[in-house]
MMTF fields as JSON, N, C-alpha, C and O atoms, coordinates in Angstrom:
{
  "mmtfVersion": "1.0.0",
  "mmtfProducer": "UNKNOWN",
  "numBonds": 311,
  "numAtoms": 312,
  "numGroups": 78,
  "numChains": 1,
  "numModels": 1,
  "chainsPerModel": [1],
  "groupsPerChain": [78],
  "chainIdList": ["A"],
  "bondAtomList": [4, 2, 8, 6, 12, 10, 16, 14, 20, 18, 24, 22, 28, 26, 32, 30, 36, 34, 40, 38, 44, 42, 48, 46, 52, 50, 56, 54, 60, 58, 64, 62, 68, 66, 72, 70, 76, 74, 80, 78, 84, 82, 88, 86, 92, 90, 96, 94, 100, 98, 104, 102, 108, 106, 112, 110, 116, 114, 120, 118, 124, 122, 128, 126, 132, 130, 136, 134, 140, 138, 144, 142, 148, 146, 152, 150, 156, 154, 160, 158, 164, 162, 168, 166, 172, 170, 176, 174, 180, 178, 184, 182, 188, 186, 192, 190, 196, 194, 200, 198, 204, 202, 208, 206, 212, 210, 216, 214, 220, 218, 224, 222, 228, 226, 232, 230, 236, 234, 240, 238, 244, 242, 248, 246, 252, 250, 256, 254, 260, 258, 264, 262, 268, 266, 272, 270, 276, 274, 280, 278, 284, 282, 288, 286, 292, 290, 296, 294, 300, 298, 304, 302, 308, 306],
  "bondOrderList": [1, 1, 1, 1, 1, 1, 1, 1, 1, 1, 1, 1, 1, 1, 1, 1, 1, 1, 1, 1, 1, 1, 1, 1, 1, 1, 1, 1, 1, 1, 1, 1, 1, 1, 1, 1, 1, 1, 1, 1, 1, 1, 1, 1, 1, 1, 1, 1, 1, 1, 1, 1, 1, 1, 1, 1, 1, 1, 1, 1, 1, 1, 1, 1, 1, 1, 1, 1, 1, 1, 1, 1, 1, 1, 1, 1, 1],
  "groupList": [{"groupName": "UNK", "atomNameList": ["N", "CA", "C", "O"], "elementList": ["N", "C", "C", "O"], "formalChargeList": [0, 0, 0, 0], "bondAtomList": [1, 0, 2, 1, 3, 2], "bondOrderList": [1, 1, 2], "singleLetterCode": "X", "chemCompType": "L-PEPTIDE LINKING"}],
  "groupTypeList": [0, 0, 0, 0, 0, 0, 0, 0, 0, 0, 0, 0, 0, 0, 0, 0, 0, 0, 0, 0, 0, 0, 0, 0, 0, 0, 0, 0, 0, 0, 0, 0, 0, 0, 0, 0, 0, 0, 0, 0, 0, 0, 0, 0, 0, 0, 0, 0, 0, 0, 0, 0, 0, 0, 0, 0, 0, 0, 0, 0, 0, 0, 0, 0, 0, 0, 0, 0, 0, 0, 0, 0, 0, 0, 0, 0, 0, 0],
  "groupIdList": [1, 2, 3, 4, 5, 6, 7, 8, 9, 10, 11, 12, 13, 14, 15, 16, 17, 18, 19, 20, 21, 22, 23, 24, 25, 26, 27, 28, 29, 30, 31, 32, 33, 34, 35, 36, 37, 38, 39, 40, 41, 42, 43, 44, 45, 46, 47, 48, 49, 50, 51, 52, 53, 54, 55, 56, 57, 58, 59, 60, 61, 62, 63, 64, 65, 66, 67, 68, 69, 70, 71, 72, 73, 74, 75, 76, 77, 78],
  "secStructList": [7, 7, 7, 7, 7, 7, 7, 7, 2, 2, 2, 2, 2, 2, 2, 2, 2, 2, 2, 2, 2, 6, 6, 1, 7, 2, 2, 2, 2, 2, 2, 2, 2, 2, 2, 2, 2, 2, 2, 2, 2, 6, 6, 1, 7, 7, 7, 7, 7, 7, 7, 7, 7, 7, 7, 7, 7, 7, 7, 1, 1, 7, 7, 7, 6, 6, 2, 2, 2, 2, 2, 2, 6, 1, 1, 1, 7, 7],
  "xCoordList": [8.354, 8.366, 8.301, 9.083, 7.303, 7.668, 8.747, 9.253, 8.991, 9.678, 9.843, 9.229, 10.598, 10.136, 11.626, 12.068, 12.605, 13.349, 14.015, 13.943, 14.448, 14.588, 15.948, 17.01, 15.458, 16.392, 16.586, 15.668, 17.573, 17.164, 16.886, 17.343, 15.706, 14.811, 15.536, 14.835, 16.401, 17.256, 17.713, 18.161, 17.779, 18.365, 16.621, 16.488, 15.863, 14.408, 14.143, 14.145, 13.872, 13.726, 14.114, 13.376, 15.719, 16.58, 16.144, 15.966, 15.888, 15.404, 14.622, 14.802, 13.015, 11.965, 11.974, 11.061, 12.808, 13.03, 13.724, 13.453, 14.658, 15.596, 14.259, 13.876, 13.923, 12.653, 11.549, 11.404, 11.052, 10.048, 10.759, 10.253, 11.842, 12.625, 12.787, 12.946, 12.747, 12.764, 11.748, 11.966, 10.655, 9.383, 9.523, 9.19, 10.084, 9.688, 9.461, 9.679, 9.036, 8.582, 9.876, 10.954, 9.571, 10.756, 11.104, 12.191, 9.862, 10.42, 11.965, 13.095, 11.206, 12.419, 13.775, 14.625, 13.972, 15.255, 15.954, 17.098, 15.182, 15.508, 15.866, 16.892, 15.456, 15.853, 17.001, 18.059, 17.102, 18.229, 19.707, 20.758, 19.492, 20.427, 20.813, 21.983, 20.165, 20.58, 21.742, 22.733, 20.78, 21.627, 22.982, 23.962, 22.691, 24.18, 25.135, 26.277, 24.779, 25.489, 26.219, 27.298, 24.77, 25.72, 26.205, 26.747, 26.213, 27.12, 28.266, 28.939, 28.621, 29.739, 30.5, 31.674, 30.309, 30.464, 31.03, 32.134, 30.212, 30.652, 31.604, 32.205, 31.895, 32.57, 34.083, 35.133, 33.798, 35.161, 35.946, 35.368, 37.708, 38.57, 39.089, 39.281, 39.226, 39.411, 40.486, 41.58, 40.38, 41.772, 42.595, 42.206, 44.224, 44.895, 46.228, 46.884, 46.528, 47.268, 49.142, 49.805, 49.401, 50.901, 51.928, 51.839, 52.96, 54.339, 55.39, 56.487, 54.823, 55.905, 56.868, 57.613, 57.076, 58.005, 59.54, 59.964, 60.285, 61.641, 62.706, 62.477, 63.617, 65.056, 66.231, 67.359, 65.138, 65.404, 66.164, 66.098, 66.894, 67.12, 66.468, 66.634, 65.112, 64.134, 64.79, 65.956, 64.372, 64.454, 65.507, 65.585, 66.395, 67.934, 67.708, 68.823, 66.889, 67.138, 65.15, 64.473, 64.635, 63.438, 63.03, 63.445, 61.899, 61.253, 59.59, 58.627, 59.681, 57.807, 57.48, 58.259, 55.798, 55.355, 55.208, 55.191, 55.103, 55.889, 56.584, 56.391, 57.591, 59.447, 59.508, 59.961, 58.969, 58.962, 58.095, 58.167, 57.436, 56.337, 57.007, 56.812, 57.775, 58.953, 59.652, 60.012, 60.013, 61.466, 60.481, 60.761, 59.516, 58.933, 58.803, 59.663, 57.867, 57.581, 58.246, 57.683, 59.508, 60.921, 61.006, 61.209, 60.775, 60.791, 59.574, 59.441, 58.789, 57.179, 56.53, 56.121, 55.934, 54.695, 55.243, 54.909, 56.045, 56.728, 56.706, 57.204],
  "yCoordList": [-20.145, -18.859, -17.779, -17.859, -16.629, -15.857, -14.618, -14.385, -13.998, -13.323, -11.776, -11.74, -10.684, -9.67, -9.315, -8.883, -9.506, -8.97, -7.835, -8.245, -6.956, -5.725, -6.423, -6.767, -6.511, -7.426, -6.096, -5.42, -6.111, -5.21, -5.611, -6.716, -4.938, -4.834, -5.748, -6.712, -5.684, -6.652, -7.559, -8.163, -8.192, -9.464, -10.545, -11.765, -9.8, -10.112, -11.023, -12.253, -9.967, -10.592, -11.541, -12.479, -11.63, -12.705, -13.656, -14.647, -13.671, -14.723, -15.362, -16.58, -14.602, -14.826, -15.325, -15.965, -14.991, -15.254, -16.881, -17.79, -16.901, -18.279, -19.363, -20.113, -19.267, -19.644, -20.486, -21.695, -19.598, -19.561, -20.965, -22.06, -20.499, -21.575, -22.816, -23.744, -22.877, -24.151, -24.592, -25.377, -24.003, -24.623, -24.74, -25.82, -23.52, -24.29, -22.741, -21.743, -22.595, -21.639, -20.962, -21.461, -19.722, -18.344, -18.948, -19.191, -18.982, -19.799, -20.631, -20.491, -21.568, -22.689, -22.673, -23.453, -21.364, -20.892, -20.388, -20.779, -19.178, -18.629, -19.24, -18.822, -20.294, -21.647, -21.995, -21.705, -22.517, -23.449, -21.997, -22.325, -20.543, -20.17, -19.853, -20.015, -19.549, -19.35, -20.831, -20.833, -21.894, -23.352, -23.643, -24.093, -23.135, -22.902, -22.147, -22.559, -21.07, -20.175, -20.334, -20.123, -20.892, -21.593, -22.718, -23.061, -23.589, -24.664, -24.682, -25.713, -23.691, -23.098, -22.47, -22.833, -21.732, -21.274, -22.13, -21.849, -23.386, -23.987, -24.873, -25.473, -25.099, -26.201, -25.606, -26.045, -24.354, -23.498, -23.668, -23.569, -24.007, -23.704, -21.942, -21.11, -21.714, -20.861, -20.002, -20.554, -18.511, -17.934, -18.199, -18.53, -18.324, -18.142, -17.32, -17.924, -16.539, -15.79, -16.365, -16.955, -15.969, -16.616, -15.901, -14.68, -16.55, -16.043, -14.993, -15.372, -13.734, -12.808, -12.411, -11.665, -12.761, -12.124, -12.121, -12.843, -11.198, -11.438, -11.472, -11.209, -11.727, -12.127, -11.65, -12.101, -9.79, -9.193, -9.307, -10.268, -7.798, -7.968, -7.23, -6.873, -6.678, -6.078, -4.342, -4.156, -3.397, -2.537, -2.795, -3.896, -1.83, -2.053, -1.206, -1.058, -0.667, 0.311, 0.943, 1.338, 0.849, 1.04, 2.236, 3.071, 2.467, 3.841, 4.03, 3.338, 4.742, 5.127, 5.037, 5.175, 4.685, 4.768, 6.168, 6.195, 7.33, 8.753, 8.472, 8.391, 8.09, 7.967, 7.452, 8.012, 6.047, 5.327, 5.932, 5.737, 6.59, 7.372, 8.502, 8.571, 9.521, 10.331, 9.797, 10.49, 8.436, 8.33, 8.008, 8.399, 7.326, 7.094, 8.603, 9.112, 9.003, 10.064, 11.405, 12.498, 11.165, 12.46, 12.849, 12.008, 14.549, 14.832, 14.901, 15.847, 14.169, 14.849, 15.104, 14.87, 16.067, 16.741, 17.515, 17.132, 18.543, 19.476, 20.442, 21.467],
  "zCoordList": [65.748, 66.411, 65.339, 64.392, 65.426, 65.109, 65.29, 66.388, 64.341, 64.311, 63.321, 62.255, 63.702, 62.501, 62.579, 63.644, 61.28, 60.714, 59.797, 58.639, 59.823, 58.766, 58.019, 58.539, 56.431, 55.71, 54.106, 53.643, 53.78, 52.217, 51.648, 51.359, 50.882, 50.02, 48.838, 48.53, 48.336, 47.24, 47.309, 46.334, 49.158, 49.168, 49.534, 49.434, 49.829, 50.073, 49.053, 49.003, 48.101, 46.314, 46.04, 45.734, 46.062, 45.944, 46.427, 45.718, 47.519, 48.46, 48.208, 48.183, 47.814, 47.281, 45.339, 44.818, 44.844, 43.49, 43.493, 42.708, 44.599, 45.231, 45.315, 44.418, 46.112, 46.584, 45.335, 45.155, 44.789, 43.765, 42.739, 42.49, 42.395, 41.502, 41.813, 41.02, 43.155, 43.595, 44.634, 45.557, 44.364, 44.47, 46.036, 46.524, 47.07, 48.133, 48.881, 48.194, 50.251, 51.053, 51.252, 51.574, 50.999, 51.159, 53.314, 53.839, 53.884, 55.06, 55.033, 55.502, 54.168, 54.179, 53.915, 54.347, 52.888, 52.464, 53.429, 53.662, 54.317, 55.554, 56.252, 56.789, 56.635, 57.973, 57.198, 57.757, 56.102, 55.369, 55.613, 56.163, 55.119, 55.309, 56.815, 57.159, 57.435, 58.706, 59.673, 60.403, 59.046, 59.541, 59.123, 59.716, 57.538, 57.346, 57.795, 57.998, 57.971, 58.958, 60.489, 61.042, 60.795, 62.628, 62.606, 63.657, 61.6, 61.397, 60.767, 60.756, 60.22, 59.253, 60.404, 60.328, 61.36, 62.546, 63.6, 64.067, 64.107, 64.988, 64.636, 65.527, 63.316, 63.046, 62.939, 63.408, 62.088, 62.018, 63.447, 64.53, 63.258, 63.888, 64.211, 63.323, 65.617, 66.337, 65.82, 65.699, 65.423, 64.892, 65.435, 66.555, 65.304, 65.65, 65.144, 64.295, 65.386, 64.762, 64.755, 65.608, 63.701, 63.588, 64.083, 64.213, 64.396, 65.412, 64.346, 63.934, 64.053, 63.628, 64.074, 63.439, 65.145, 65.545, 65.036, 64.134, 65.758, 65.209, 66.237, 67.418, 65.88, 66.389, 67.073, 67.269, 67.602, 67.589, 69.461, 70.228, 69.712, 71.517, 72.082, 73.248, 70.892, 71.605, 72.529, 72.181, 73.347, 73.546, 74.437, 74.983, 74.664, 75.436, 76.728, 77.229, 77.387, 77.901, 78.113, 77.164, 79.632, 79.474, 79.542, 80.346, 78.417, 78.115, 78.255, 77.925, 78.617, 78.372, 77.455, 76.512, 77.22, 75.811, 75.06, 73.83, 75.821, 75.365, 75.302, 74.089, 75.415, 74.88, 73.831, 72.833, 73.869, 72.534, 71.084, 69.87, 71.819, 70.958, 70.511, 69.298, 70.933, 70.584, 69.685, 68.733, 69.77, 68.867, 67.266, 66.132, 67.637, 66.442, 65.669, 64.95, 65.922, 65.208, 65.258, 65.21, 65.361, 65.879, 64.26, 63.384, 63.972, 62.749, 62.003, 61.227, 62.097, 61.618, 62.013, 63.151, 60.725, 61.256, 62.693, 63.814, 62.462, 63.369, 62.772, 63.238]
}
């Protein structure tokens, strides 16, 4: 398939300089990096983010997020 890409001008080169050195079609490099890419991708495990939390009893008493937003910033920028 064709296709028309806008790539910079400096990674082009690269590409094409990549290429040249190893004797094979600036094509082929393109396919080779792209494969690496969605296979590096699919194989990768899913973020998951870690349990910071703390130990805390959490808010005593329920407030709006203006309220809570008050106490934070009570004193600046006033």
């Amino acid at each position: 398939m064709k296709t028309t890409v806008d790539i910079a001008d400096s990674l082009l080169e690269e590409a094409k300089a990549y290429a040249a050195s190893r004797h094979v079609p600036l094509k082929q490099v393109i396919e080779e990096g792209l494969r690496a890419v969605t296979e590096r991708k699919s194989t990768s495990k899913p973020f998951k983010l870690r349990d910071a939390s703390v130990g805390g009893r959490g808010l005593q008493r329920k407030m709006s997020w203006d309220e809570i937003r008050g106490m934070i910033y009570h004193g600046r920028g006033e």
